[in-house]
SEDREN-291081 format. One record per residue (C-alpha): residue number from 1; residue in three letters; x, y, z. Coordinates in steps of 0.1 Angstrom, whole numbers. Each point is the difference from the previous one (the first is absolute). Layout:
<recs>
REC     k     r      c1      c2      c3
REC   NUM   ALA       X       Y       Z
...
</recs>
This chain:
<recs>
REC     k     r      c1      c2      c3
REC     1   UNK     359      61    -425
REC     2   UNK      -9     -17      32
REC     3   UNK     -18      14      31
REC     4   UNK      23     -12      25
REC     5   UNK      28      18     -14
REC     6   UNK     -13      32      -2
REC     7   UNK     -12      -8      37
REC     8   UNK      34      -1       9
REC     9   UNK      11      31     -22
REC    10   UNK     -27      20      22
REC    11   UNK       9     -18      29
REC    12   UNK      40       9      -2
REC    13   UNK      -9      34     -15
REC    14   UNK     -23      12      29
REC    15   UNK      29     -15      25
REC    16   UNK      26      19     -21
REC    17   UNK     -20      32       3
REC    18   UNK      -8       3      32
REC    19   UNK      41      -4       7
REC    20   UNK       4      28     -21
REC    21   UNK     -22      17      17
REC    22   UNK      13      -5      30
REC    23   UNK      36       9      -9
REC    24   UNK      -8      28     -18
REC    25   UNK     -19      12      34
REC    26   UNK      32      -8      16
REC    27   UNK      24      18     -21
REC    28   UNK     -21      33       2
REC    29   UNK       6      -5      34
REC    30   UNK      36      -6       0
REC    31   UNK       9      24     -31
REC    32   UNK     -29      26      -4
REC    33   UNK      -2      17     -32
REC    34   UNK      22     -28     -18
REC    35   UNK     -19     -31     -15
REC    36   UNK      24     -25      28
REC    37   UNK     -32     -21      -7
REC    38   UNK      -2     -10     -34
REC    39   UNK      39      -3      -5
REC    40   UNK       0     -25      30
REC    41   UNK     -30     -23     -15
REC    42   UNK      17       2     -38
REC    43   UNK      34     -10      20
REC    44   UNK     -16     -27      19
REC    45   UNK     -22     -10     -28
REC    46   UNK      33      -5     -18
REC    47   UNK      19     -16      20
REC    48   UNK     -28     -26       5
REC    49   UNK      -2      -4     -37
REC    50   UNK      36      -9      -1
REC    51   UNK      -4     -24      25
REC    52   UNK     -23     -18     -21
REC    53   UNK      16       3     -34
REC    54   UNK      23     -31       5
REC    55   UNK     -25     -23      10
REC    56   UNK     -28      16     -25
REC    57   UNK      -5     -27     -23
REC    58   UNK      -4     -25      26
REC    59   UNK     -27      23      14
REC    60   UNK     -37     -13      -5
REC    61   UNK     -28      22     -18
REC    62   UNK     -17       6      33
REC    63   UNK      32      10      15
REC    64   UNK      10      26     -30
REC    65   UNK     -37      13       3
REC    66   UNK       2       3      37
REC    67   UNK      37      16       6
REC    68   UNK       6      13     -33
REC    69   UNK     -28      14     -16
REC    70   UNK     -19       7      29
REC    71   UNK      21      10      28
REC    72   UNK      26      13     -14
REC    73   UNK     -20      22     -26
REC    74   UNK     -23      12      27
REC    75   UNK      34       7      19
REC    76   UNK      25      19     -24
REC    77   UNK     -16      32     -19
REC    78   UNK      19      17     -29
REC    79   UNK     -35      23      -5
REC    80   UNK       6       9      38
REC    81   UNK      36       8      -6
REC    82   UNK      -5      20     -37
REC    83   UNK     -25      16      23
REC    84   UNK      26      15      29
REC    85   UNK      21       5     -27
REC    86   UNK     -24      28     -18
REC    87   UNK     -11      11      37
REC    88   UNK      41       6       4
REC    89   UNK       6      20     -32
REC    90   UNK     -33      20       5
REC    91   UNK       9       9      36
REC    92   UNK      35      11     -19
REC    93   UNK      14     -25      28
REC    94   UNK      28     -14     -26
REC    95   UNK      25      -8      27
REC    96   UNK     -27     -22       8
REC    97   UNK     -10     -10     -31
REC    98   UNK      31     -13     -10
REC    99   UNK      13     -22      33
REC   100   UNK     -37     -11      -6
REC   101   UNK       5     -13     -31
REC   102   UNK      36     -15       8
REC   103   UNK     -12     -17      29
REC   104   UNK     -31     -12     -15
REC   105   UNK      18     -10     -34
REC   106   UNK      31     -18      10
REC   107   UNK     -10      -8      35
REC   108   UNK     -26     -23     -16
REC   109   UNK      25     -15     -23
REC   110   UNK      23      -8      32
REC   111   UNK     -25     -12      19
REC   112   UNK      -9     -25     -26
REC   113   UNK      33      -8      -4
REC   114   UNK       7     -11      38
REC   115   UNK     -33     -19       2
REC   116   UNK      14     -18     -33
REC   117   UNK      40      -6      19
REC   118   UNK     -18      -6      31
REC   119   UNK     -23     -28     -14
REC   120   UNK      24     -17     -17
REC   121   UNK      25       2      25
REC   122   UNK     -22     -21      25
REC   123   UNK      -9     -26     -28
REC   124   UNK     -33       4     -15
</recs>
């Protein structure tokens, strides 16, 4: 295990936080009382990681670290969405609960999948 890449694990998981922090302050803004924030960073982290799936094995180890490890992990949060998810159900808020889930679910999956098209539409 070398230093420098868990350097740039920490480095891209600190940056990836602090976005998720910031959209997360964001979407309480915007939606209060529905989690806007975590299912935009799990969309967005998503979409990102499709971007880089067709080019991944060209991808150095410092870049994996940085992007995918780091940012991306300190980005996207299932333990934030399972989290909402239990705050939903015990606030009886199913209505919630279950757009929630669907959004957070499949909108990841489709995100993915147009950062996927959209890469290798352009080439890379």
């Amino acid at each position: 295990m070398e230093l420098r890449l868990i350097l740039l694990v920490a480095i891209g998981c600190a940056a990836g936080g602090v976005a998720r922090f910031i959209l997360q302050h964001l979407g309480g803004q915007i939606m209060p009382g529905y989690a806007a924030g975590t299912i935009a960073a799990n969309m967005i982290g998503s979409f990102i990681a499709g971007m880089i799936l067709p080019g991944l094995t060209s991808l150095s180890a410092e870049t994996r670290a940085l992007l995918l490890t780091g940012f991306l992990g300190g980005l996207t949060t299932m333990s934030s969405f399972a989290l909402d998810m239990v705050v939903f159900f015990d606030s009886k808020r199913f209505v919630f609960a279950a757009i929630y889930w669907l959004t957070g679910a499949m909108g990841c999956i489709a995100a993915c999948m147009a950062g996927f098209r959209i890469t290798r539409f352009f080439g890379a």
